[in-house]
TORDOMAR-294371 format. One record per residue (C-alpha): residue number from 1; residue in one letter; x, y, z. Coordinates in steps of 0.05 Angstrom, whole numbers, plus 5000, padded with zeros to 4 digits. Example, Ala and Ser with C-alpha at 12.3 -4.5 7.8 and 13.67 -1.06 7.14 Angstrom:
<nodes>
<node resi="1" resn="A" xx="5246" yy="4910" zz="5156"/>
<node resi="2" resn="S" xx="5273" yy="4979" zz="5143"/>
</nodes>
This chain:
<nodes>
<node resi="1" resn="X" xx="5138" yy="4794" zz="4859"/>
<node resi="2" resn="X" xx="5087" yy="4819" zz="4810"/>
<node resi="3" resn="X" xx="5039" yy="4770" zz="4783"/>
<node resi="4" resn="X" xx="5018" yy="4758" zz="4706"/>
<node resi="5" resn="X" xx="4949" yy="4793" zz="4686"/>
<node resi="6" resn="X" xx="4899" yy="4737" zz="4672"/>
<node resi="7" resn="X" xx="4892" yy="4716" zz="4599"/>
<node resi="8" resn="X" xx="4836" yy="4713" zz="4554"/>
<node resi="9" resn="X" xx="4819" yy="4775" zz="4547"/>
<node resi="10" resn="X" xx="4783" yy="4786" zz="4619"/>
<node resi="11" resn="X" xx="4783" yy="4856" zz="4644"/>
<node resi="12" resn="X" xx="4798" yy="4873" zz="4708"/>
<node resi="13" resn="X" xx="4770" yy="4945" zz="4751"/>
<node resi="14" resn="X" xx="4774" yy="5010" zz="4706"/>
<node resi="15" resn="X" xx="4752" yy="5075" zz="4731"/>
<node resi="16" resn="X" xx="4741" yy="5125" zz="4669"/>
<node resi="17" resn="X" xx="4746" yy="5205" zz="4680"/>
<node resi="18" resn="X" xx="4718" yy="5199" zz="4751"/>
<node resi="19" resn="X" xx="4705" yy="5263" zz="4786"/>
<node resi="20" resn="X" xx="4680" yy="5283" zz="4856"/>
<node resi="21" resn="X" xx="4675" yy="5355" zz="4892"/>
<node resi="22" resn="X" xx="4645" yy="5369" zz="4964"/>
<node resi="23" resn="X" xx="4624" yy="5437" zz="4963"/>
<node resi="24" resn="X" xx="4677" yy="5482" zz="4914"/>
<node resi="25" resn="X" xx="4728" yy="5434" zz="4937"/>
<node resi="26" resn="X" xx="4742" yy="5381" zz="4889"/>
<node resi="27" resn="X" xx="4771" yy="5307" zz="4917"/>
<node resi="28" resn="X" xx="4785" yy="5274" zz="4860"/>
<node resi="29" resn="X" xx="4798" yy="5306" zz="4777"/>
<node resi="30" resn="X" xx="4784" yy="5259" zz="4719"/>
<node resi="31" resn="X" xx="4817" yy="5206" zz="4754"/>
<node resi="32" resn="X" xx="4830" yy="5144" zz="4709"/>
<node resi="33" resn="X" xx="4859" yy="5077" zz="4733"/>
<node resi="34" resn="X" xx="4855" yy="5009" zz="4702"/>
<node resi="35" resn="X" xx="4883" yy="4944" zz="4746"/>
<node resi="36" resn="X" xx="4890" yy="4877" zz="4714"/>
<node resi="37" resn="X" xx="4851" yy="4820" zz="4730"/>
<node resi="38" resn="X" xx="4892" yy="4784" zz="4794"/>
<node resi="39" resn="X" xx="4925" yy="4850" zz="4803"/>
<node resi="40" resn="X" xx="4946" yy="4875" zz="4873"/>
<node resi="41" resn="X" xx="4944" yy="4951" zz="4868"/>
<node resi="42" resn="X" xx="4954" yy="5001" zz="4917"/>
<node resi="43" resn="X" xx="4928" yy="5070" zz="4926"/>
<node resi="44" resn="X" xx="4979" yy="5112" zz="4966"/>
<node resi="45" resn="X" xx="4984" yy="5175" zz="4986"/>
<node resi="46" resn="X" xx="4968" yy="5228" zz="5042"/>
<node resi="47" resn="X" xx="4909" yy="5254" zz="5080"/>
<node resi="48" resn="X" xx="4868" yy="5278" zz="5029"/>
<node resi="49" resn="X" xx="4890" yy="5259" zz="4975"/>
<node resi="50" resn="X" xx="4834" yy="5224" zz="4942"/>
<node resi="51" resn="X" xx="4847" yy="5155" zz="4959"/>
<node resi="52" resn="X" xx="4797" yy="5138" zz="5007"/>
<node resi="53" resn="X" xx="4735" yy="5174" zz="4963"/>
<node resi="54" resn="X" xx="4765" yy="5132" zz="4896"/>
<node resi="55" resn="X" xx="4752" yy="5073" zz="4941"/>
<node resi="56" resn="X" xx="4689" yy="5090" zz="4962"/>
<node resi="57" resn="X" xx="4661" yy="5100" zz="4893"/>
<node resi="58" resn="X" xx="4688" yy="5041" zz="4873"/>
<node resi="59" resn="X" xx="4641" yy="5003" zz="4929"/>
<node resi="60" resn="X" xx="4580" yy="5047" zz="4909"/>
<node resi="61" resn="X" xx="4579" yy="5079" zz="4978"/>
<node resi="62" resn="X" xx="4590" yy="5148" zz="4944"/>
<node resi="63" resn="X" xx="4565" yy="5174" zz="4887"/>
<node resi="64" resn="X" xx="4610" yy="5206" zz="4841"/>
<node resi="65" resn="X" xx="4594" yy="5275" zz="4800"/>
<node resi="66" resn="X" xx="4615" yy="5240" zz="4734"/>
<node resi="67" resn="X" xx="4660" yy="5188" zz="4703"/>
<node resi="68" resn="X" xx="4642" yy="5115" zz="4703"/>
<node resi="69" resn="X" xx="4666" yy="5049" zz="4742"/>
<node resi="70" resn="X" xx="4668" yy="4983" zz="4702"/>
<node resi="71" resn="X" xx="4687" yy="4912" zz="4727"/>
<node resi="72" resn="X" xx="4702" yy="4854" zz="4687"/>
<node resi="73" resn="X" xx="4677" yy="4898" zz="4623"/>
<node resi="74" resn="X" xx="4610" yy="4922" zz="4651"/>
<node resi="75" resn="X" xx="4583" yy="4984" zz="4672"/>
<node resi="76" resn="X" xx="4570" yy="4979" zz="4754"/>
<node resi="77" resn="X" xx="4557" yy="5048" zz="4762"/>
<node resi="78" resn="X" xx="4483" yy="5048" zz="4766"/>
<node resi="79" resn="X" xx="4484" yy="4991" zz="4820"/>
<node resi="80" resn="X" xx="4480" yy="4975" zz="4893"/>
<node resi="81" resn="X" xx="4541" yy="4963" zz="4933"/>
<node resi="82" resn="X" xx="4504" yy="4904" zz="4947"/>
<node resi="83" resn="X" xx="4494" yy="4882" zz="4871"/>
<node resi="84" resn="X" xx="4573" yy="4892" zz="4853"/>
<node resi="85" resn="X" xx="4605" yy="4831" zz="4869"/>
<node resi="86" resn="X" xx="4665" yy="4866" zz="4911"/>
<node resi="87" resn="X" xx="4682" yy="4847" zz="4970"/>
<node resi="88" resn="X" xx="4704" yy="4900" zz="5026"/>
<node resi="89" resn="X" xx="4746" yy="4905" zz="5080"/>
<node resi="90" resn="X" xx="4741" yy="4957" zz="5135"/>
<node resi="91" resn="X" xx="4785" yy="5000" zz="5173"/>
<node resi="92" resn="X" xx="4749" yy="4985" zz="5232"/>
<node resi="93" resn="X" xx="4736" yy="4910" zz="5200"/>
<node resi="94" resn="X" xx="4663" yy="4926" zz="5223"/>
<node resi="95" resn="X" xx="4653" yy="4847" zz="5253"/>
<node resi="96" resn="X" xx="4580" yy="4826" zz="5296"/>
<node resi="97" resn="X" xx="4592" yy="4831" zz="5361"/>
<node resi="98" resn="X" xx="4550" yy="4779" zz="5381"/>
<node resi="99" resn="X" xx="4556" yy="4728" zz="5332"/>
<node resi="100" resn="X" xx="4621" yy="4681" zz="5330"/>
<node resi="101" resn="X" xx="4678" yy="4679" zz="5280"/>
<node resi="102" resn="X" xx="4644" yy="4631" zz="5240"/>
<node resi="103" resn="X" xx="4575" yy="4658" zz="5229"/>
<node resi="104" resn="X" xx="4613" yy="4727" zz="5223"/>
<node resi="105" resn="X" xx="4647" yy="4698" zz="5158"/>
<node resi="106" resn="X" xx="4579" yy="4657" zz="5133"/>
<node resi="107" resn="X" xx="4549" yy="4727" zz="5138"/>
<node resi="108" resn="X" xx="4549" yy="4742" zz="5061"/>
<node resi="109" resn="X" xx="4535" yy="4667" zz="5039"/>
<node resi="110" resn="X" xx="4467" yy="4664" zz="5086"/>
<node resi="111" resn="X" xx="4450" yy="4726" zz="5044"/>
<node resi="112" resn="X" xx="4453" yy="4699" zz="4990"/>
<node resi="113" resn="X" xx="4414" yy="4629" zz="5011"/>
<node resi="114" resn="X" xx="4466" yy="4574" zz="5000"/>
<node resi="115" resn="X" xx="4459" yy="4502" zz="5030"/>
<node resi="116" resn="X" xx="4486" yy="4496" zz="5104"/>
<node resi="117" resn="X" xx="4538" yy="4444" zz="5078"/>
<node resi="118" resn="X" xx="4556" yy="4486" zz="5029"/>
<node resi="119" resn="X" xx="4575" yy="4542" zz="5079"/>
<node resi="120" resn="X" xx="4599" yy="4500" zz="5121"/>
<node resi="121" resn="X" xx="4654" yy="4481" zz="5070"/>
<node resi="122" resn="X" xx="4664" yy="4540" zz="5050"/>
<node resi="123" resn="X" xx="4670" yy="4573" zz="5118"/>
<node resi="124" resn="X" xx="4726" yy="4517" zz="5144"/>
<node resi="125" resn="X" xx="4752" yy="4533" zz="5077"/>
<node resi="126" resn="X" xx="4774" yy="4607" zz="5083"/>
<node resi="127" resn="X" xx="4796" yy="4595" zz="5162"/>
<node resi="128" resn="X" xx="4844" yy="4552" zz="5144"/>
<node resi="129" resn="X" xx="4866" yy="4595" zz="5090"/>
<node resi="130" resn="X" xx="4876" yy="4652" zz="5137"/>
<node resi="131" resn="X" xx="4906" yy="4607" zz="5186"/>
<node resi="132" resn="X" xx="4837" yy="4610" zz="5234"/>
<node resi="133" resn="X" xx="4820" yy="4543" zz="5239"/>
<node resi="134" resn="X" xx="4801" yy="4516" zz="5306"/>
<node resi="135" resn="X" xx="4766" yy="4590" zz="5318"/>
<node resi="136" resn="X" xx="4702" yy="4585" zz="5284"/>
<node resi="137" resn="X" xx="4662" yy="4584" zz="5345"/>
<node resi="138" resn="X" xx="4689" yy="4645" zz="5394"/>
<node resi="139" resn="X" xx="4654" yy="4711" zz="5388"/>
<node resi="140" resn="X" xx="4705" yy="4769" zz="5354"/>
<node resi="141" resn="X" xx="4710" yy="4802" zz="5433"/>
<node resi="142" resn="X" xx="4755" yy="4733" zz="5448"/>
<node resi="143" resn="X" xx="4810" yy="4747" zz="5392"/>
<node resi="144" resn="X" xx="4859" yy="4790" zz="5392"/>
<node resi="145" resn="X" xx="4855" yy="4853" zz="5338"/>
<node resi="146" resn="X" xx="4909" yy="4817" zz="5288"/>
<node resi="147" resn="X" xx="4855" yy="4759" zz="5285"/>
<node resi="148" resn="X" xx="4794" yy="4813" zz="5278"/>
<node resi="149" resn="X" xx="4837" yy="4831" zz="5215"/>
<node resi="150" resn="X" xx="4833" yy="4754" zz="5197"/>
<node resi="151" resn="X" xx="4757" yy="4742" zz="5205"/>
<node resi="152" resn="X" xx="4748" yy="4813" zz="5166"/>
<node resi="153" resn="X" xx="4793" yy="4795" zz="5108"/>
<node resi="154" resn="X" xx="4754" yy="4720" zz="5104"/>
<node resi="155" resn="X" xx="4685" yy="4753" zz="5110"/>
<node resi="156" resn="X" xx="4699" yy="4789" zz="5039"/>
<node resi="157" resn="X" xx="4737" yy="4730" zz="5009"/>
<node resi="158" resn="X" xx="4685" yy="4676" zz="5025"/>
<node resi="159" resn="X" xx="4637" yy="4699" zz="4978"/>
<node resi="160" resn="X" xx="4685" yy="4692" zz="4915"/>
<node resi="161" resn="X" xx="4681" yy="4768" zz="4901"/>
<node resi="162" resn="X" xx="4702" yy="4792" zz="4832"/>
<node resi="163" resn="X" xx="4744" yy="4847" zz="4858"/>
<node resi="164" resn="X" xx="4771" yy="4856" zz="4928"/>
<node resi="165" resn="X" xx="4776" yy="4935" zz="4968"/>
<node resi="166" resn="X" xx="4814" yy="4943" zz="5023"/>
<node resi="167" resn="X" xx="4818" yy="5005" zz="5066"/>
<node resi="168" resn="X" xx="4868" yy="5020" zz="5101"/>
<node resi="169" resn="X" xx="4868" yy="4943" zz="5134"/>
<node resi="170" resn="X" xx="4919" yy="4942" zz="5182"/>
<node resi="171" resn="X" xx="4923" yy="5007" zz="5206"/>
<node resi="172" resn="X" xx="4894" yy="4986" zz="5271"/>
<node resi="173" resn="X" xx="4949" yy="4941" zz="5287"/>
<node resi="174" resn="X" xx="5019" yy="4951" zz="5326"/>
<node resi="175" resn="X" xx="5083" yy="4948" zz="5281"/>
<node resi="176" resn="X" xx="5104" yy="4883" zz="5288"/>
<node resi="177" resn="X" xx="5038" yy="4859" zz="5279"/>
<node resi="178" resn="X" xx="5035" yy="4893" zz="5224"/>
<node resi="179" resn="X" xx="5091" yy="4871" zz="5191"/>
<node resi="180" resn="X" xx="5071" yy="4801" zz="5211"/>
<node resi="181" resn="X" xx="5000" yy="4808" zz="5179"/>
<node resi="182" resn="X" xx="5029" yy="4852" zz="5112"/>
<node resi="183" resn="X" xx="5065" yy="4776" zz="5092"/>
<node resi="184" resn="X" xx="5000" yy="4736" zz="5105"/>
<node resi="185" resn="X" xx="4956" yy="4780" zz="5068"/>
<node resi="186" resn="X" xx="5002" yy="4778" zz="5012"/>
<node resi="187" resn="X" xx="5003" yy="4712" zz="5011"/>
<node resi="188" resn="X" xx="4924" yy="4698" zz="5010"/>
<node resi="189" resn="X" xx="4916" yy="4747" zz="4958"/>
<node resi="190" resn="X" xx="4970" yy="4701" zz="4912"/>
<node resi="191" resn="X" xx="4942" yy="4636" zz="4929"/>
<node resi="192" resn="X" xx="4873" yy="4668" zz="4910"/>
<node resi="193" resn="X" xx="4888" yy="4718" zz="4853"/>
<node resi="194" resn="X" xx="4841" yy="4756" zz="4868"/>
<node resi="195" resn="X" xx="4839" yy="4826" zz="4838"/>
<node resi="196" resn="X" xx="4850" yy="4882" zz="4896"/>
<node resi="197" resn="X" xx="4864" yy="4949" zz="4899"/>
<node resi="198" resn="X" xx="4874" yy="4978" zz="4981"/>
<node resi="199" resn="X" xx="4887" yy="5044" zz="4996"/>
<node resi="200" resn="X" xx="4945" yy="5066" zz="5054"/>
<node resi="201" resn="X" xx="4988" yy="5125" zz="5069"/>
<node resi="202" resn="X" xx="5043" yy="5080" zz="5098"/>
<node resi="203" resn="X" xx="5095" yy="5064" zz="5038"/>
<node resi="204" resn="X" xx="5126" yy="5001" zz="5072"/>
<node resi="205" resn="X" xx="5046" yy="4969" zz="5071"/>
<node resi="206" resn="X" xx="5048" yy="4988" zz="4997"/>
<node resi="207" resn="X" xx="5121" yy="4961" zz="4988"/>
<node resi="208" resn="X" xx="5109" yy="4893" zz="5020"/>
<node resi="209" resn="X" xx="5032" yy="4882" zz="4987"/>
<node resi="210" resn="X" xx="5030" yy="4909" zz="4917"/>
<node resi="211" resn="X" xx="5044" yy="4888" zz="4852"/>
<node resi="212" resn="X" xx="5031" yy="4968" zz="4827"/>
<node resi="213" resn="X" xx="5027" yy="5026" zz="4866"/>
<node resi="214" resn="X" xx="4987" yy="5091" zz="4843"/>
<node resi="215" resn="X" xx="5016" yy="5151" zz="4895"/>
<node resi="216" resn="X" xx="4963" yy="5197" zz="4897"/>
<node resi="217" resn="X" xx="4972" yy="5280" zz="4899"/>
<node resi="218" resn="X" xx="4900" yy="5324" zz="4918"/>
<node resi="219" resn="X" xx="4854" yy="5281" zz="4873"/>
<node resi="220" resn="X" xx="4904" yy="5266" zz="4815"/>
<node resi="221" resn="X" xx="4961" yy="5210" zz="4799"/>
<node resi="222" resn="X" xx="5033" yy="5229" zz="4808"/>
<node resi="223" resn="X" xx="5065" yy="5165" zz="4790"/>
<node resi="224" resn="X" xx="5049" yy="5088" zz="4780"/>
<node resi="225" resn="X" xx="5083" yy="5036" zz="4774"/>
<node resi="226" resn="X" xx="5119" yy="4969" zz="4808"/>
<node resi="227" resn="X" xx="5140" yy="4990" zz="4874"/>
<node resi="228" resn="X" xx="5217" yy="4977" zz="4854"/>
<node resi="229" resn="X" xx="5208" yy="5030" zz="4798"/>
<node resi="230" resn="X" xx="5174" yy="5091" zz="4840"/>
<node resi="231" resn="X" xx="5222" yy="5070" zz="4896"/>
<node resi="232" resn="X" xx="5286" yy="5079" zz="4851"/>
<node resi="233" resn="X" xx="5263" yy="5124" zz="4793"/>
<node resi="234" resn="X" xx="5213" yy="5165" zz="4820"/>
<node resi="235" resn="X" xx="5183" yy="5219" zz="4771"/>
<node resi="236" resn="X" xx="5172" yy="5277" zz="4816"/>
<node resi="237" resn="X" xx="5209" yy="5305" zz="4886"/>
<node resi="238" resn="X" xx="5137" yy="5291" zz="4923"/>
<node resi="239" resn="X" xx="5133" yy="5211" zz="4897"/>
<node resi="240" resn="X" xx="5214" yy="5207" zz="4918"/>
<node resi="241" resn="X" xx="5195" yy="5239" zz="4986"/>
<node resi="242" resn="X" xx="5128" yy="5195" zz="5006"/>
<node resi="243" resn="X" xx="5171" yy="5133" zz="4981"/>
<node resi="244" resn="X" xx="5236" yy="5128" zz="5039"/>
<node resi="245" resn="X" xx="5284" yy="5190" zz="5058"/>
<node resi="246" resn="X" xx="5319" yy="5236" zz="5011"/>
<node resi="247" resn="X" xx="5373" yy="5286" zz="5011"/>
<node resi="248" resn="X" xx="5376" yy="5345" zz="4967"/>
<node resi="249" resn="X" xx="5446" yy="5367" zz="4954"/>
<node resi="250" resn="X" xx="5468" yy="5421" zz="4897"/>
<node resi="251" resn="X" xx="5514" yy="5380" zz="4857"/>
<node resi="252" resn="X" xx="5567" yy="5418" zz="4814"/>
<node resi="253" resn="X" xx="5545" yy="5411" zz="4741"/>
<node resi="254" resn="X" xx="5467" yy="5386" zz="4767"/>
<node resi="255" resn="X" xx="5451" yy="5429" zz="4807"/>
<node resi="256" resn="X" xx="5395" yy="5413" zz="4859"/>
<node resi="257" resn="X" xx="5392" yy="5332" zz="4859"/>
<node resi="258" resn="X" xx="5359" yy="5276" zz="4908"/>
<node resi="259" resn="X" xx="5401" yy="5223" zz="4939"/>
<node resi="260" resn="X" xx="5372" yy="5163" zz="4978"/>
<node resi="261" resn="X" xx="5402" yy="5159" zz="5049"/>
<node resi="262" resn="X" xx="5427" yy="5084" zz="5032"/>
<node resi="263" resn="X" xx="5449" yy="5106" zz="4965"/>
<node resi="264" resn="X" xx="5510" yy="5143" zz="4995"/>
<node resi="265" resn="X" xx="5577" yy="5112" zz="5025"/>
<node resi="266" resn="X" xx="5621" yy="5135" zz="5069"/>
<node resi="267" resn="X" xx="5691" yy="5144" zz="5049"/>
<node resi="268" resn="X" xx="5760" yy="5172" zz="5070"/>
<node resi="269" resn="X" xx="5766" yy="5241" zz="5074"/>
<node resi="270" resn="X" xx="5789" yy="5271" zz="5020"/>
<node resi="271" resn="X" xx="5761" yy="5216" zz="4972"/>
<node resi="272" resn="X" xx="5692" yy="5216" zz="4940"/>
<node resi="273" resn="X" xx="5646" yy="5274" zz="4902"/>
<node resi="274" resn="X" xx="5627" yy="5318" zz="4967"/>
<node resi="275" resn="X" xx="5662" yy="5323" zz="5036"/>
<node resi="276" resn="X" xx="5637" yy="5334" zz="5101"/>
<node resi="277" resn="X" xx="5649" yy="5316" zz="5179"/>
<node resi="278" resn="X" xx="5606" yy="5272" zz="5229"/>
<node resi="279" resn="X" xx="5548" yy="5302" zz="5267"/>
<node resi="280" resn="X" xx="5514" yy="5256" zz="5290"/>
<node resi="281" resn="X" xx="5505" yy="5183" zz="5292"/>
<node resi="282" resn="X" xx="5446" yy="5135" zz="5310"/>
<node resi="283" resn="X" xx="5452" yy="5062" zz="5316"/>
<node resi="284" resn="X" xx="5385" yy="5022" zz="5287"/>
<node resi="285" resn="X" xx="5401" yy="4960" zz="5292"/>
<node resi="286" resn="X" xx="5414" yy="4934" zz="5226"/>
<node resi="287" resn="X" xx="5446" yy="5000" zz="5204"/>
<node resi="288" resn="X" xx="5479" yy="5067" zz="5230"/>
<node resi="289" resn="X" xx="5444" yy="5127" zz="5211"/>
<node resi="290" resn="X" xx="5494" yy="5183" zz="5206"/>
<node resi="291" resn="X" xx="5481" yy="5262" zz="5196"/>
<node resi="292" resn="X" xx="5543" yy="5294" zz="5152"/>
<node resi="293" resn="X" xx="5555" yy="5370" zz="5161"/>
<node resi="294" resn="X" xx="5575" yy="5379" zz="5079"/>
<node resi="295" resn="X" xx="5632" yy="5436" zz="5076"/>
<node resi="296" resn="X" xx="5572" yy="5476" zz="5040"/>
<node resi="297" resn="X" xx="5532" yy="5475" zz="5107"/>
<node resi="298" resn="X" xx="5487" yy="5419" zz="5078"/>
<node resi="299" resn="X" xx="5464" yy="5362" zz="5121"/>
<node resi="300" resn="X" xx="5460" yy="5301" zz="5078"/>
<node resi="301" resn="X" xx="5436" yy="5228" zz="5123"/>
<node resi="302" resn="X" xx="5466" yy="5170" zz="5110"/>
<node resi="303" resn="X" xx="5443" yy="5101" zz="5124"/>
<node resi="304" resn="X" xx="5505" yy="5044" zz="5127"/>
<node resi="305" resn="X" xx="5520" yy="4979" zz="5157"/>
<node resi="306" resn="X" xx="5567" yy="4958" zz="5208"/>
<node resi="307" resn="X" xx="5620" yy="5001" zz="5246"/>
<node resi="308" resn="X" xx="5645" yy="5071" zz="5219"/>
<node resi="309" resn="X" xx="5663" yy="5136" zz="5235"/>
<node resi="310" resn="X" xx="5643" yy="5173" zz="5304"/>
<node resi="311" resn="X" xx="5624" yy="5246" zz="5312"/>
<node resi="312" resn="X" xx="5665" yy="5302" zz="5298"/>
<node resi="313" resn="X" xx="5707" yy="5260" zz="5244"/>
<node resi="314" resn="X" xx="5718" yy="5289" zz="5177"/>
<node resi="315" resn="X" xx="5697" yy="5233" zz="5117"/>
<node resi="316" resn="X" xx="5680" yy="5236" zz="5043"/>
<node resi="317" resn="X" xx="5617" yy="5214" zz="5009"/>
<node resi="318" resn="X" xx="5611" yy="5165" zz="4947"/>
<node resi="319" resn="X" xx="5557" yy="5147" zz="4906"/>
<node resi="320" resn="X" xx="5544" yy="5115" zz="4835"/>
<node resi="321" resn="X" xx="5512" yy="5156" zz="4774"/>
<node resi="322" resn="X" xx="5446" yy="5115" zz="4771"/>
<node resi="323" resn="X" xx="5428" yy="5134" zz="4842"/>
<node resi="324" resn="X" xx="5429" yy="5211" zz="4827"/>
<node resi="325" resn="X" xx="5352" yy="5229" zz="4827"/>
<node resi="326" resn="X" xx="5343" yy="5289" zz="4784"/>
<node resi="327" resn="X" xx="5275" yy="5328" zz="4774"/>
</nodes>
C-alpha cells in the first residue's frame, strides 16, 4: 500500500529534538520524526499522548519550548501558520456558516488574490476530486456531516499545500461512515501525493490511511513503522495492545508471551500446545469470538471463522511459531 518517497533529493516534514511542557508537566521529550515527501503518516496513540500538541506545532498554532520544524529543507519555525504552506484540517472542519460549499473551498485562493477563472477551475477541480460536484452552491447547514468532512478536506487541498495535517478528521462521523470516508480519503491523498501526517487514537483509521504509523506513549515514540509491521511484530506489550486484541498466556519454556486472538485455532481436544474448554461464544458476523477457560485458569479469546465448538466443550489450541509475540 505504501507509496515510494519522491526522488531528487526533496525533503519532506522533519521535526528535530522538539520539546513542549505546560506547567512541570511535559507533553512532548525531544521528539524527532522525519516523513518523506508524498508520505501518509499517522500519529497514533492515546489521550495525552502528545499527538495532538506535535500537530499543533507543526501548524505554528503552538509554540514549542525548543527543537525546530523544517519543511521541504527550510527552517518554518519562526513563521506564521499563515506563511507555512500547510494545509489543515479540523476536527470540527471549522466551515463558514454562511457562505456555500464553493466559496467555503475558494476561501484560501481569494486570500491569496488569484483570478476568478482561475478559482473557478480550481474550485470545480477539487469537488470533483472529492466526489462534490454538483454542490458548489448549498451552504455547509444543507450537507450532511460526511460531506462537511469533504468540503473541509478540499478547503486545505485547493491551495496546493506543501504538506497536509489532519486532526483527528473523521472522528465526528458514525462507523460506517467512517469506514466509507477512511477509503476516499485514502484515495485523494494517492491521486495527489501529497505529504500528510493526521493524528487519531482509533488503530483501524491508522490501518486503512497510512503508509507509516508512529504510536505515541506520554510525549515519546514507542514504535514506527508500516502498519503490517507494528500490527504483526510489535516492539513493546503497549504498541501490541493499542494495535487489535491480545492474550497473554505463560508458555512452558517462554514464559509470559502475547498471542493475537486470530492467531490461534481451535483444535480437538487433546491436540495442540495448551488445552482448555468453551466459555463463551459470540457470533460477529464474519467470525465467532470464543473465550477458552485454559486448564491453568487463563482465559485466552479466540477469533475464527465459520461453525465450531459450543459452550462447555473441551478443545485444544494451535498456533504457528511466528505468531508468538514475546517482549
Amino acid at each position: 500500500m505504501g507509496r515510494e518517497p519522491a526522488k531528487g533529493g526533496l525533503e519532506g516534514l522533519r521535526l528535530e529534538r522538539v520539546s513542549k511542557s505546560y506547567g512541570e508537566t511535559p507533553v512532548l521529550e525531544d521528539f524527532s520524526l522525519e516523513v518523506p515527501v508524498g508520505q501518509v503518516c499517522c500519529l497514533l496513540g492515546p489521550s495525552g499522548c502528545g499527538k495532538t500538541t506535535a500537530l499543533r506545532i507543526t501548524t505554528g498554532l503552538l509554540e514549542p519550548d525548543r527543537g525546530g520544524i523544517f519543511l521541504g529543507g527550510r527552517d518554518i519555525s519562526p513563521l506564521p501558520p499563515g506563511r507555512r504552506n500547510i494545509g489543515m484540517v479540523f476536527q470540527n472542519y471549522a466551515l463558514f456558516p454562511h457562505l456555500d460549499v464553493a466559496e467555503n473551498v475558494a476561501y484560501g485562493l481569494r486570500r491569496r488574490k488569484l483570478r476568478e477563472s482561475e478559482i473557478d477551475e480550481k474550485v470545480s477541480t477539487i469537488l470533483e476530486l472529492v466526489r462534490l460536484e454538483g454542490y458548489g452552491g448549498r451552504k455547509v447547514s444543507e450537507i450532511s456531516g460526511g460531506q462537511q468532512q469533504r468540503v473541509a478536506l478540499a478547503r486545505a487541498l485547493v491551495v496546493e499545500p506543501e504538506l497536509l495535517l489532519l486532526d483527528e478528521p473523521l472522528s465526528n462521523l458514525d462507523a460506517r461512515l467512517r469506514s466509507d470516508l477512511r477509503e476516499d480519503l485514502r484515495s485523494v491523498l494517492e491521486r495527489l501525493g501529497v505529504t500528510t501526517v493526521f493524528v487519531t487514537h482509533d488503530q483501524e483509521e491508522a490501518m486503512g490511511i497510512a503508509d507509516r504509523i508512529v504510536v505515541m506513549n506520554a510525549g515519546k515514540i514507542e514504535q514506527q513503522g508500516s502498519p503490517e509491521e507494528l500490527y504483526r511484530r510489535p516492539s513493546t506489550p503497549f504498541v501490541a495492545d493499542f494495535l487489535g486484541r491480545v492474550n497473554r498466556v505463560i508458555l512452558p519454556n517462554l514464559g509470559e508471551v502475547s498471542l493475537r486472538p486470530e492467531a490461534i485455532k481451535l483444535v480437538p481436544s487433546g491436540e495442540g500446545a495448551l488445552s482448555g474448554r468453551v466459555s463463551k461464544r459470540t457470533f460477529m458476523g464474519p467470525s465467532v469470538r470464543y473465550s477458552v477457560v485454559l486448564e491453568s485458569g487463563e482465559t485466552l479469546t479466540v477469533e475464527a471463522a465459520g461453525d465450531g465448538p459450543g459452550v462447555g466443550e473441551p478443545v485444544g489450541l494451535s498456533f504457528p511459531p511466528e505468531s508468538i509475540l514475546a517482549f
